[in-house]
ROVEX-358499 format. One line per 10 residues: number of its first residue (from 1); their letters; for each residue x, y, z of N, C-alpha, C. Coordinates in steps of 0.2 Angstrom, whole numbers, plus 5000, padded with zeros to 4 digits. Last residue first. Example, Ala and Ser with C-alpha at 12.3 -4.5 7.8 and 13.67 -1.06 7.14 Angstrom:
<atoms>
2) SA) 5064:4989:5035:5068:4995:5036:5064:5000:5039  5066:4972:5039:5062:4978:5039:5066:4984:5039
</atoms>
This chain:
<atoms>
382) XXXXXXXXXX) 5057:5099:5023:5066:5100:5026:5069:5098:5017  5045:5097:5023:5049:5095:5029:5055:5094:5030  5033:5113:5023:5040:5107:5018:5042:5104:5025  5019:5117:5024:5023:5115:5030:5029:5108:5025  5014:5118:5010:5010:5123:5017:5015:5121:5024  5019:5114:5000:5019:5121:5001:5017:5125:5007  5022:5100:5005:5026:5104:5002:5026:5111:5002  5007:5098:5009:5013:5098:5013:5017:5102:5010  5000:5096:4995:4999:5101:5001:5006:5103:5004  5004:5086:4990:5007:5091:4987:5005:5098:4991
372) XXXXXXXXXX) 5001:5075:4999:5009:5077:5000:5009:5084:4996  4989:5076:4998:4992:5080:5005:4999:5080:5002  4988:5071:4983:4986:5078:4986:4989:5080:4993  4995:5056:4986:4999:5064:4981:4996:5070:4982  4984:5052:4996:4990:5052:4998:4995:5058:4990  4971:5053:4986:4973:5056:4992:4980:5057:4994  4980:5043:4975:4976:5051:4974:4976:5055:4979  4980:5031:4983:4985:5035:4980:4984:5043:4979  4968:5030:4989:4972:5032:4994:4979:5034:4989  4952:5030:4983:4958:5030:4980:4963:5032:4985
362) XXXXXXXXXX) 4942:5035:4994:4940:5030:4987:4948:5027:4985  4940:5039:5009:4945:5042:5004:4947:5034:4998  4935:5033:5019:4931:5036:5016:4934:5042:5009  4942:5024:5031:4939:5019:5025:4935:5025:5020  4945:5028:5042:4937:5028:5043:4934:5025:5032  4957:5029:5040:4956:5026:5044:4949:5021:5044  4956:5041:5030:4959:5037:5030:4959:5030:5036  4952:5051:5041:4947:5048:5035:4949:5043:5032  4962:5051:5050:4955:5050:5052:4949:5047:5045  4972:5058:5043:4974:5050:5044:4965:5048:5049
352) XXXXXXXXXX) 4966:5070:5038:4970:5064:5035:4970:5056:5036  4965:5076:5050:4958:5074:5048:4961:5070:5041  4976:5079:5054:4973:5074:5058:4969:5073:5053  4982:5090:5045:4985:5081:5042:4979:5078:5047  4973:5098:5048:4970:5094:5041:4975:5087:5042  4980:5102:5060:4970:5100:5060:4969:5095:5055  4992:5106:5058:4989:5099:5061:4982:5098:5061  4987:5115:5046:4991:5111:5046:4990:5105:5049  4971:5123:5054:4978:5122:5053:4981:5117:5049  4956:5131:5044:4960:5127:5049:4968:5125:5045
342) XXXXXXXXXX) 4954:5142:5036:4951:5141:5041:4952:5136:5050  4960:5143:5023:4962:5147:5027:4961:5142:5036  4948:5141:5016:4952:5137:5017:4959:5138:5020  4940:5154:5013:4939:5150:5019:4943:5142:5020  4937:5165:5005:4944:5160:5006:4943:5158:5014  4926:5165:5000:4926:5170:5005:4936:5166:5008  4926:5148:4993:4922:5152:4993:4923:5159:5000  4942:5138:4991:4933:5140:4997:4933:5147:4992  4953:5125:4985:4951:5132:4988:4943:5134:4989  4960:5113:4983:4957:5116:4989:4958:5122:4990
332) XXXXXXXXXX) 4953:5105:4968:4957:5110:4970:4957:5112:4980  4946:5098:4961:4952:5096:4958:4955:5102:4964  4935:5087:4967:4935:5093:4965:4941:5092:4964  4932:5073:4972:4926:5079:4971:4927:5083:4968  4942:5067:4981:4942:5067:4971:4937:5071:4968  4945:5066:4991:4943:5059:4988:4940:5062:4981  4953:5078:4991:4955:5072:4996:4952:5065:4992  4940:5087:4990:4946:5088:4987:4952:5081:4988  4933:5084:5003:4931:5081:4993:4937:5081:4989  4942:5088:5012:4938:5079:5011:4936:5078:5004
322) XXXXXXXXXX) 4942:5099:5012:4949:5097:5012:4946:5090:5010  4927:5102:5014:4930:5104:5005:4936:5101:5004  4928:5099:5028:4923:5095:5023:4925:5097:5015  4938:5108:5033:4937:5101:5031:4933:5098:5030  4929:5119:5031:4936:5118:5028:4938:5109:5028  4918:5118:5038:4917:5118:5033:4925:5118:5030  4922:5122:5052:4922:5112:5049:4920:5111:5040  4920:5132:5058:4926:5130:5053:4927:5123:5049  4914:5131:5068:4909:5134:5062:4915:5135:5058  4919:5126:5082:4916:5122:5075:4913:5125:5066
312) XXXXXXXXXX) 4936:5128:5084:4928:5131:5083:4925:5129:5079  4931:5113:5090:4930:5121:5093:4937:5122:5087  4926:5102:5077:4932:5102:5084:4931:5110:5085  4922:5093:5068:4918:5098:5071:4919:5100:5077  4931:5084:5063:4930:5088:5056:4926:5095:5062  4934:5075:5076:4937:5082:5074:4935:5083:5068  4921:5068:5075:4922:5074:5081:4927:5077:5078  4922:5062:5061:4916:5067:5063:4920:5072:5069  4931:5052:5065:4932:5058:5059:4927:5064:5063  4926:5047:5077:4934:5051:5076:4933:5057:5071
302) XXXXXXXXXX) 4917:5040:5069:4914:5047:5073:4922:5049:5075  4918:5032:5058:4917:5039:5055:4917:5045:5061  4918:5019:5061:4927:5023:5063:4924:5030:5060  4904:5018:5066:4908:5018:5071:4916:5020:5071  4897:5013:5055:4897:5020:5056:4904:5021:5063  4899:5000:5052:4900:5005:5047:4902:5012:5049  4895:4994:5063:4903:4995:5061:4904:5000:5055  4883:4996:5066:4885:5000:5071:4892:5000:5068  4878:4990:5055:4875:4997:5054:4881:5001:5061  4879:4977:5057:4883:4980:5053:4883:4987:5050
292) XXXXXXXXXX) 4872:4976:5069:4878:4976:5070:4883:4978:5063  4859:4978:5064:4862:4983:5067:4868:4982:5068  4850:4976:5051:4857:4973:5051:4862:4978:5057  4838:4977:5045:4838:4977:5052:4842:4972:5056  4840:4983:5033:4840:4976:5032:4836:4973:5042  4839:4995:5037:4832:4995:5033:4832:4987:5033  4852:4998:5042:4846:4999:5048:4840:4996:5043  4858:4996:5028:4861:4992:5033:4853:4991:5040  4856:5008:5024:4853:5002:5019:4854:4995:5026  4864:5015:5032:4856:5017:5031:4852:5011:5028
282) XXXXXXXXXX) 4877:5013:5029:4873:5011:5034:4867:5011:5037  4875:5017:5015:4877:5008:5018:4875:5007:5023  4875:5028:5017:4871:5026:5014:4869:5019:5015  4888:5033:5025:4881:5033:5027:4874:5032:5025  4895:5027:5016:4899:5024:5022:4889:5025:5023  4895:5038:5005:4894:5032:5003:4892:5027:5009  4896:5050:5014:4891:5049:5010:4890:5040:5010  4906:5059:5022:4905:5050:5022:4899:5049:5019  4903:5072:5019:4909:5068:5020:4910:5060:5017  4891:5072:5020:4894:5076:5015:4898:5072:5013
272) XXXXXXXXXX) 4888:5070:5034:4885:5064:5027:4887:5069:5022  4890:5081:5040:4894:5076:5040:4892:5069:5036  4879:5089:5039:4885:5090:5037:4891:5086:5038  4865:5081:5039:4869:5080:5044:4875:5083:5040  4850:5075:5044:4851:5081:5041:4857:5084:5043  4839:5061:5050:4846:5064:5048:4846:5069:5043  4829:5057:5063:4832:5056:5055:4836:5060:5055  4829:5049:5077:4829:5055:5073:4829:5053:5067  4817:5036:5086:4821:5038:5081:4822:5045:5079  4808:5029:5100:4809:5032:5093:4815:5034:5093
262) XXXXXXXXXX) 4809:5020:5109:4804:5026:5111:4802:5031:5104  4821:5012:5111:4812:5009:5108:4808:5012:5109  4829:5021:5098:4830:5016:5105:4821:5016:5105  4843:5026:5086:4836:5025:5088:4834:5020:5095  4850:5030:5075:4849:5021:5074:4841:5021:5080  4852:5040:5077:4847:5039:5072:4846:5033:5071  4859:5043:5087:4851:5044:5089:4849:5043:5082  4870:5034:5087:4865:5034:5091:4858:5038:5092  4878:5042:5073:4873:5036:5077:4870:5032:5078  4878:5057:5079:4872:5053:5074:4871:5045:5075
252) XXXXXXXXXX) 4887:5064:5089:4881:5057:5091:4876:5053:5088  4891:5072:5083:4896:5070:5085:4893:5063:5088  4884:5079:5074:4889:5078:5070:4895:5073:5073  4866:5084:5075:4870:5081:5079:4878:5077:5077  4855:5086:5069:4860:5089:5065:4866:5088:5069  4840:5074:5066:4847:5075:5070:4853:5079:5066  4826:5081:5066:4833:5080:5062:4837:5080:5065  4810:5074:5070:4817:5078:5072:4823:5074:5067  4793:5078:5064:4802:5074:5064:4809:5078:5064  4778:5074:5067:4784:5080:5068:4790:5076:5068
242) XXXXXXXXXX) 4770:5063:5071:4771:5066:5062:4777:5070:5062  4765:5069:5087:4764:5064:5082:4766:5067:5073  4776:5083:5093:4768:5083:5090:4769:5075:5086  4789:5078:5103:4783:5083:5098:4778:5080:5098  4795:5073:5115:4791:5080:5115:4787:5080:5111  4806:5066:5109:4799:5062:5113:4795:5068:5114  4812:5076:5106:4813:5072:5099:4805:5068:5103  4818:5082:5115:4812:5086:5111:4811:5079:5109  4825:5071:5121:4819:5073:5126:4816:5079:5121  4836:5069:5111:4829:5065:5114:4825:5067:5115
232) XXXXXXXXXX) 4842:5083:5114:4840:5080:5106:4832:5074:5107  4848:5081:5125:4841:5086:5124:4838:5085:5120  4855:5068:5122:4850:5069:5129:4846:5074:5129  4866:5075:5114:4861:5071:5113:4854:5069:5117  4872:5089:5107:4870:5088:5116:4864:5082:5113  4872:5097:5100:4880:5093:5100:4876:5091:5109  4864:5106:5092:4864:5108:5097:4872:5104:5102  4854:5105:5081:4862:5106:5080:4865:5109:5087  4841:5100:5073:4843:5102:5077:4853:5100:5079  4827:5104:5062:4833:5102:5061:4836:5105:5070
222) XXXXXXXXXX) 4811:5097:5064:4814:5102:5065:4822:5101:5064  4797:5094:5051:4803:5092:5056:4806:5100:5059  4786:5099:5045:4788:5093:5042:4794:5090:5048  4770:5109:5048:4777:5109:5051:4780:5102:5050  4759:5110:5050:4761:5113:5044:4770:5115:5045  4752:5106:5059:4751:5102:5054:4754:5104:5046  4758:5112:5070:4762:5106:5069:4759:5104:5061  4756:5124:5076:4757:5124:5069:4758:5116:5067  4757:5121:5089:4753:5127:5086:4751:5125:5079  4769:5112:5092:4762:5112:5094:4757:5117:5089
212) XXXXXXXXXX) 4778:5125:5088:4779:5117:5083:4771:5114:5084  4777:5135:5096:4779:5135:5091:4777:5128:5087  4781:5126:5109:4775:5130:5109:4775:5129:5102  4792:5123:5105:4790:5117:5107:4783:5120:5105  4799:5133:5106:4800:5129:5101:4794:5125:5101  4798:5138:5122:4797:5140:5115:4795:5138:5109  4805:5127:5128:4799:5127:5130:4795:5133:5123  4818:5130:5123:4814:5121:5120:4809:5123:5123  4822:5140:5128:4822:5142:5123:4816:5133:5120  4823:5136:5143:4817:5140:5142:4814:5140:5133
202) XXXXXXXXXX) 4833:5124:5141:4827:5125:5143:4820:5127:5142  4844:5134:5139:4840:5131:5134:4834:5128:5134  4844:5151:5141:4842:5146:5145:4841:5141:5139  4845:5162:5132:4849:5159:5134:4849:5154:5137  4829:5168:5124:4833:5166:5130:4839:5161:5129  4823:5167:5111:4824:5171:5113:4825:5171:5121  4827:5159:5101:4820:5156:5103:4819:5162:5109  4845:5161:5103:4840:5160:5100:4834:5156:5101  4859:5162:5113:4851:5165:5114:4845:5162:5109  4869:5163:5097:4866:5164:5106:4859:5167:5106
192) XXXXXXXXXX) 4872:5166:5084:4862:5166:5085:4863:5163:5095  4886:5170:5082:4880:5176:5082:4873:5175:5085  4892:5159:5082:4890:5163:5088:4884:5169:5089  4889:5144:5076:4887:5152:5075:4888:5157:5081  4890:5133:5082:4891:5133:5074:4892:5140:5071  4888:5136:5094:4895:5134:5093:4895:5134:5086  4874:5139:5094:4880:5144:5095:4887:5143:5093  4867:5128:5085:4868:5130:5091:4876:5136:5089  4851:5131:5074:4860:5129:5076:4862:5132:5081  4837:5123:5072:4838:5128:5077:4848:5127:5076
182) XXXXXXXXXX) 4824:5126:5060:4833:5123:5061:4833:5129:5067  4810:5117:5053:4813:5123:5054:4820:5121:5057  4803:5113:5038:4808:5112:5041:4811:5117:5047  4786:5116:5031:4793:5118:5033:4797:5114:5038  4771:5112:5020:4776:5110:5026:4784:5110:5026  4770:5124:5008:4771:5117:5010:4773:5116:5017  4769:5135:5004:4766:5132:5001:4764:5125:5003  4770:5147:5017:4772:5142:5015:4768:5137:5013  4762:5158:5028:4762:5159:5020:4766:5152:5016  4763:5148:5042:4758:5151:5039:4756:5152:5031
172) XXXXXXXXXX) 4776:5151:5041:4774:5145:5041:4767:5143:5040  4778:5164:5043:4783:5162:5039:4776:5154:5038  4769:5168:5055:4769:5172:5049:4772:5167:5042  4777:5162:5064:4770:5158:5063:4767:5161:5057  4790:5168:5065:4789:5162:5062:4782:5157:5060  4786:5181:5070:4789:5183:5064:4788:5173:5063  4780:5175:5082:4776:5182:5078:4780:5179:5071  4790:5167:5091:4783:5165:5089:4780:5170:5082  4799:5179:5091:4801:5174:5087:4795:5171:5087  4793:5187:5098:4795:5189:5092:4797:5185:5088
162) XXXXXXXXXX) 4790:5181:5112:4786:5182:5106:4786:5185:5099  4803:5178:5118:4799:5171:5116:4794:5176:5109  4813:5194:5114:4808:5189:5117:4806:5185:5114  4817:5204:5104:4815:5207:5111:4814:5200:5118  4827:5204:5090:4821:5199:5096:4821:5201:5100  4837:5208:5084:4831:5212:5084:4825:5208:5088  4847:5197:5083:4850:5204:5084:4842:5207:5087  4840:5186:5078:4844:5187:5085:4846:5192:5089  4835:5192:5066:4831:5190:5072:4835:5189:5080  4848:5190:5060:4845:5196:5061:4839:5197:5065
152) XXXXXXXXXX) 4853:5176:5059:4856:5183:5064:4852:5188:5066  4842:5164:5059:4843:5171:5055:4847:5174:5062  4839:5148:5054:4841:5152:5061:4843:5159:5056  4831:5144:5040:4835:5146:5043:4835:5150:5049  4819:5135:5036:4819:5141:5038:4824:5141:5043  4816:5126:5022:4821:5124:5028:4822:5133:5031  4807:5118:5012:4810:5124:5014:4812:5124:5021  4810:5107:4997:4807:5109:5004:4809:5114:5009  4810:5113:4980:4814:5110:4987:4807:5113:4991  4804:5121:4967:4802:5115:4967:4804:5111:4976
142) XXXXXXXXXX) 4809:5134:4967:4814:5128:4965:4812:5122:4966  4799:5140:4972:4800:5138:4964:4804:5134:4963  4802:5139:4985:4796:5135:4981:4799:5136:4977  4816:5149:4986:4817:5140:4987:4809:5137:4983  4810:5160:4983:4813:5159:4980:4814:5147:4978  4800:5161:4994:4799:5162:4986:4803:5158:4982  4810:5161:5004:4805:5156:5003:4803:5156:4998  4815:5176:5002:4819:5168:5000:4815:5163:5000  4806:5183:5005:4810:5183:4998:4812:5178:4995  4801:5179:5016:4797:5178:5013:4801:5180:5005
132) XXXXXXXXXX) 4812:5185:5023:4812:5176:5024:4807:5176:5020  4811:5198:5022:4818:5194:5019:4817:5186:5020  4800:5200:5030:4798:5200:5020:4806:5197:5018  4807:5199:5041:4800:5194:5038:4798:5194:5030  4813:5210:5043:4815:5202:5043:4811:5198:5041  4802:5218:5044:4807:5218:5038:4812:5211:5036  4796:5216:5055:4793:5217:5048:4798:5216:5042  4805:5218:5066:4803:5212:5064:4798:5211:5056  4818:5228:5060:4811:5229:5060:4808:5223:5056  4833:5225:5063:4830:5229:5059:4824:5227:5061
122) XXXXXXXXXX) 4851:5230:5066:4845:5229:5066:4840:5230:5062  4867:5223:5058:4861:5226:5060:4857:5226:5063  4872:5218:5039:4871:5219:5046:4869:5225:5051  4857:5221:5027:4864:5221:5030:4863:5220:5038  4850:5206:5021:4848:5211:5025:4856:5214:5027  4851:5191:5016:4853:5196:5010:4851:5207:5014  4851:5183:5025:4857:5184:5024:4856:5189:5019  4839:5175:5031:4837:5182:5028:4844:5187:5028  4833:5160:5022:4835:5163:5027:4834:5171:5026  4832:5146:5018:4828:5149:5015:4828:5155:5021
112) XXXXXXXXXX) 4839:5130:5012:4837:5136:5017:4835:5140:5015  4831:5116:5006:4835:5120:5003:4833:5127:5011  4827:5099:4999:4827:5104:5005:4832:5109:5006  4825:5088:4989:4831:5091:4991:4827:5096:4996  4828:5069:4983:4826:5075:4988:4829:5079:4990  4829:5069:4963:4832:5070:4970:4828:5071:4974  4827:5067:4952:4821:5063:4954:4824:5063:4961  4835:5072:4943:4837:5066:4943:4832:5062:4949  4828:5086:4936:4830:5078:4933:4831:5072:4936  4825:5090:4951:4819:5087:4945:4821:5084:4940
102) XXXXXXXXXX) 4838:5093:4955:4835:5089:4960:4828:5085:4955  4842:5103:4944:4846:5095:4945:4842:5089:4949  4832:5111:4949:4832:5108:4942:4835:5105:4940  4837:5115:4964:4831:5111:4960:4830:5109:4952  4849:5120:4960:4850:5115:4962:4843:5110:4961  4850:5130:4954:4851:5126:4950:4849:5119:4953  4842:5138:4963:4838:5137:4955:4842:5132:4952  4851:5138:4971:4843:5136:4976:4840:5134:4969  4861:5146:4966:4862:5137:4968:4854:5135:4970  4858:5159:4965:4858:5153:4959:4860:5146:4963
92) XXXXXXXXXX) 4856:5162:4979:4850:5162:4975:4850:5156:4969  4870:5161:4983:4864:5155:4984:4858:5154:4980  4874:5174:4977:4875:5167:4974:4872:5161:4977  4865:5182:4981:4864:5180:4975:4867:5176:4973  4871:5182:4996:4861:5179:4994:4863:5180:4986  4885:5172:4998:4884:5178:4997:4875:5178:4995  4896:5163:5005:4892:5162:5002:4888:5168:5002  4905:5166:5019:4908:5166:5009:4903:5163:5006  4897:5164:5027:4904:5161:5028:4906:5162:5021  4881:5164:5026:4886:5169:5032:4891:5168:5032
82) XXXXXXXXXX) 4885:5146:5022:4878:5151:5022:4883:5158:5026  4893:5137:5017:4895:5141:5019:4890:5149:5016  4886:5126:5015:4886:5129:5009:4890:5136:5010  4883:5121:5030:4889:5117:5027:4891:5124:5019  4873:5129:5032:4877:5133:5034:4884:5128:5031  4863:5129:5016:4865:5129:5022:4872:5130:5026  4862:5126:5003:4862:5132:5003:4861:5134:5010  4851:5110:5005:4857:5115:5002:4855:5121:5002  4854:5093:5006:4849:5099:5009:4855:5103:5009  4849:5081:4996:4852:5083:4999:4847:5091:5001
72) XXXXXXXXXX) 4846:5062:5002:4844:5067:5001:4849:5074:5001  4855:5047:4996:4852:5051:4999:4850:5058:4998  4858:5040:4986:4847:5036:4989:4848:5043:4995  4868:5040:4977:4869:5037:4983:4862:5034:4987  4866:5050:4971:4865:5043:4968:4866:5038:4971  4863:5060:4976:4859:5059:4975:4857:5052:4973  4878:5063:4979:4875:5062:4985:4868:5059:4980  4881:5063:4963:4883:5059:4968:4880:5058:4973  4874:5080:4961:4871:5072:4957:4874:5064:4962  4879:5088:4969:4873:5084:4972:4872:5078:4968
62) XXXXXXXXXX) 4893:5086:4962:4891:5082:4969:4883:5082:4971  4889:5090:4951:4891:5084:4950:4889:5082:4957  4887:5102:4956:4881:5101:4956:4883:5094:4953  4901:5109:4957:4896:5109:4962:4888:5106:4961  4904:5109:4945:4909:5101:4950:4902:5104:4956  4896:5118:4938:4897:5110:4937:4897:5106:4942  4900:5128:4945:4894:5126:4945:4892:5119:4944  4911:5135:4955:4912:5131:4949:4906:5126:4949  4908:5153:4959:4906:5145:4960:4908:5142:4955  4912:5167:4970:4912:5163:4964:4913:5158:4964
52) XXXXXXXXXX) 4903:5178:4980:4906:5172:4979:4906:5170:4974  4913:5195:4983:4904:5190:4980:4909:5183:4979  4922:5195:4996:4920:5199:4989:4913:5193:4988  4925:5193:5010:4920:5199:5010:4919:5201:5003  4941:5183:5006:4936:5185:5012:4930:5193:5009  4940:5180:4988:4946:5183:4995:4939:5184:5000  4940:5174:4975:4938:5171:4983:4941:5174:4987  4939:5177:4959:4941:5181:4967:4937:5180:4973  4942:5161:4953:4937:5167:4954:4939:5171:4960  4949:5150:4950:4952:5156:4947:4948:5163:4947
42) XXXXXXXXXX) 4942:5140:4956:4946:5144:4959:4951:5150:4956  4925:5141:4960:4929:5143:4956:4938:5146:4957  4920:5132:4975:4922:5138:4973:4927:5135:4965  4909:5120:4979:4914:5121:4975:4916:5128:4973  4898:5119:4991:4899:5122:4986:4907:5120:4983  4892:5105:5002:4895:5110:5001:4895:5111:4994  4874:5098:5008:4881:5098:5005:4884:5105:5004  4869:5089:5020:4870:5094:5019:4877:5097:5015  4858:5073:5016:4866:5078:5019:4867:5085:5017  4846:5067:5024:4849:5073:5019:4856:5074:5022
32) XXXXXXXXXX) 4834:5054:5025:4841:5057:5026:4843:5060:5020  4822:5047:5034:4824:5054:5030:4832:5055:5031  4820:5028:5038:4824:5035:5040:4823:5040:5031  4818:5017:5030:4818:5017:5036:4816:5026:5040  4822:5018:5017:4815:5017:5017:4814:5017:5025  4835:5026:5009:4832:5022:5015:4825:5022:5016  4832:5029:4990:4831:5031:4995:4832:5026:5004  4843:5020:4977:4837:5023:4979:4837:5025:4986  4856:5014:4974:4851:5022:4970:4845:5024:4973  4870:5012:4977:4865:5014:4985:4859:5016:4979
22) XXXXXXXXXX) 4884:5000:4977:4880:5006:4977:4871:5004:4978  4893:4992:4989:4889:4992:4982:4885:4998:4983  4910:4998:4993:4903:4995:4995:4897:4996:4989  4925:4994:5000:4921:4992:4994:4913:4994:4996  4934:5005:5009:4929:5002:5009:4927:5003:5003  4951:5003:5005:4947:5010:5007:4940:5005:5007  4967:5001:5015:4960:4997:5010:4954:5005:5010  4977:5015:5023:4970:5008:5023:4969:5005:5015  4995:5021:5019:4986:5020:5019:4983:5015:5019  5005:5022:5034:5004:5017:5028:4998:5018:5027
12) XXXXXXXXXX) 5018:5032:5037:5008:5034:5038:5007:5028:5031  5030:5041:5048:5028:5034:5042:5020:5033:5042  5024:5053:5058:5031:5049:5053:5027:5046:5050  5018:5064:5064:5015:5053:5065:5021:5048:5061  5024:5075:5063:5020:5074:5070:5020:5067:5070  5018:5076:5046:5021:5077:5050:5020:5075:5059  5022:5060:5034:5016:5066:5039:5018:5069:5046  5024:5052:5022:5027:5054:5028:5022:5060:5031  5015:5036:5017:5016:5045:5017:5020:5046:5023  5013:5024:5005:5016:5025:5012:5016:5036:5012
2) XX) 5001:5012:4996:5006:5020:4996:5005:5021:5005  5004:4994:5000:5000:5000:5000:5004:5006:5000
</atoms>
């Protein structure tokens, strides 16, 4: 097998990479979306704070992929680097291309649908509300399910439990369809602290909850990104019969999506970006009601998972693009808002010999020549 020298571990012989048959259609057990990332142009001016430049192809090759796989994908979210060098008119065109990919090839797709096109600020619950009624225009016609993003701007301008009740019962009310809503935890964003309107989390899930009860019949799930599995349950037993919690959970998926005799999350997870194949197999694997080979599948990916989502998490998007780039998705590793920047040297060799380990790097020669041509430039060793 190809040998690499790597800094800090010396001699690095790569794994077998796991064989596994392909996946075309959906798990019949479980919802499952991954939440994919974009492909930057690399010849486009990607420097922090200019408009995003996309290479629209390699970026919609990959939904076609995840899609061939049986999973779902959910796009234009924070993996898409939503508020992190993805800019509202370049999401805009990803939300349109993406559903007219997702209508040829017979995808599911669920799309955000936020209020990032407002400047930073305050502004007038009214006004936030026509910027998430902009974008929800937008995502129906794309034919996707609408995923109502956590908004900064609500964060910044909420007084309280009742501004977020007002401005979201309005949203969920005008929606063609039954919505998704997302709660991210702070560590993905620090801007949305507090969100449901208290710090308390507690007080914030008695919120939500209120919120979900009210409208349930017009509410599909809720995505939740909180990195805390015990709260995750205890909403997940909470809701309304029909209502389905989305594990956005990156360190405990899983366990809560395998499930225990009270119920099950589904999955909506930036970590099935990564490990698509692996979490398809184990998806197909829960359907056969083959849990031990459902709990080996997924069992070397949570190493990966914990460091690809290691403080600061809302950088994990660097190694999720390090990863395609790495298994062949792309020809380059550079980001949208130069967010490849965003994690170290030792962060990426680890996340190297963690995906390599976790069997999810297709070709390990390919892999293995891209770190080395990294290394060279980014840390020579002499």
């Amino acid at each position: 097998m190809t040998e690499i020298d790597l800094p800090g571990h010396g001699r690095h012989r790569m794994s077998e990479p796991l064989r596994l048959p392909p996946a075309a259609t959906p798990p019949a057990s479980r919802v499952a979306y991954a939440a994919a990332h974009v492909v930057a142009d690399p010849l486009g001016h990607n420097a922090p704070g200019a408009p995003a430049a996309v290479d629209w192809d390699t970026t919609l090759a990959f939904r076609r992929h995840l899609w061939s796989l049986g999973l779902g994908v959910a796009d234009a979210m924070d993996t898409a680097q939503r508020g992190m060098g993805l800019d509202w008119p370049a999401t805009r065109e990803l939300i349109r291309r993406s559903g007219a990919e997702a209508r040829a090839a017979g995808g599911l797709l669920a799309c955000g649908a936020g209020t990032d096109q407002l400047d930073p600020g305050t502004h007038t619950l009214a006004t936030i509300t026509a910027a998430y009624q902009e974008q929800l225009t937008v995502v129906e016609e794309a034919g996707a399910r609408p995923i109502l993003m956590a908004s900064r701007a609500l964060a910044r301008t909420a007084r309280g439990a009742d501004d977020y009740l007002r401005v979201y019962g309005d949203l969920i009310g005008s929606s063609a369809r039954p919505v998704i809503l997302h709660w991210l935890g702070e560590m993905f964003d620090p801007a949305l602290a507090g969100y449901w309107g208290s710090g308390d989390l507690d007080t914030a899930t008695a919120t939500v909850l209120a919120l979900i009860r009210e409208h349930a019949d017009r509410i599909d799930g809720i995505k939740v990104s909180l990195l805390d599995a015990e709260r995750e349950v205890a909403l997940r037993r909470a809701l309304p019969a029909g209502v389905r919690l989305y594990t956005g959970d990156d360190f405990h998926y899983p366990e809560l999506v395998r499930g225990d005799g009270l119920g099950h999350s589904d999955a909506l997870l930036g970590v099935f970006d990564p490990i698509a194949p692996v979490a398809a197999a184990a998806l197909r694997a829960l359907d056969e009601g083959d849990l031990d080979r459902y709990d080996a599948l997924f069992a070397p990916t949570l190493p990966l998972a914990r460091h690809l989502f290691a403080a600061p998490t809302f950088h994990y998007k660097t190694g999720v693009v390090f990863l395609a780039w790495l298994a062949g998705h792309q020809e380059h590793f550079t980001m949208v808002g130069g967010a490849q920047s965003g994690r170290s040297v030792p962060h990426l060799v680890e996340l190297f010999r963690l995906a390599d380990a976790a069997g999810v790097l297709p070709d390990p020669d390919r892999a293995a020549d891209r770190m080395r041509r990294l290394l060279a430039v980014a840390a020579p060793l002499g």
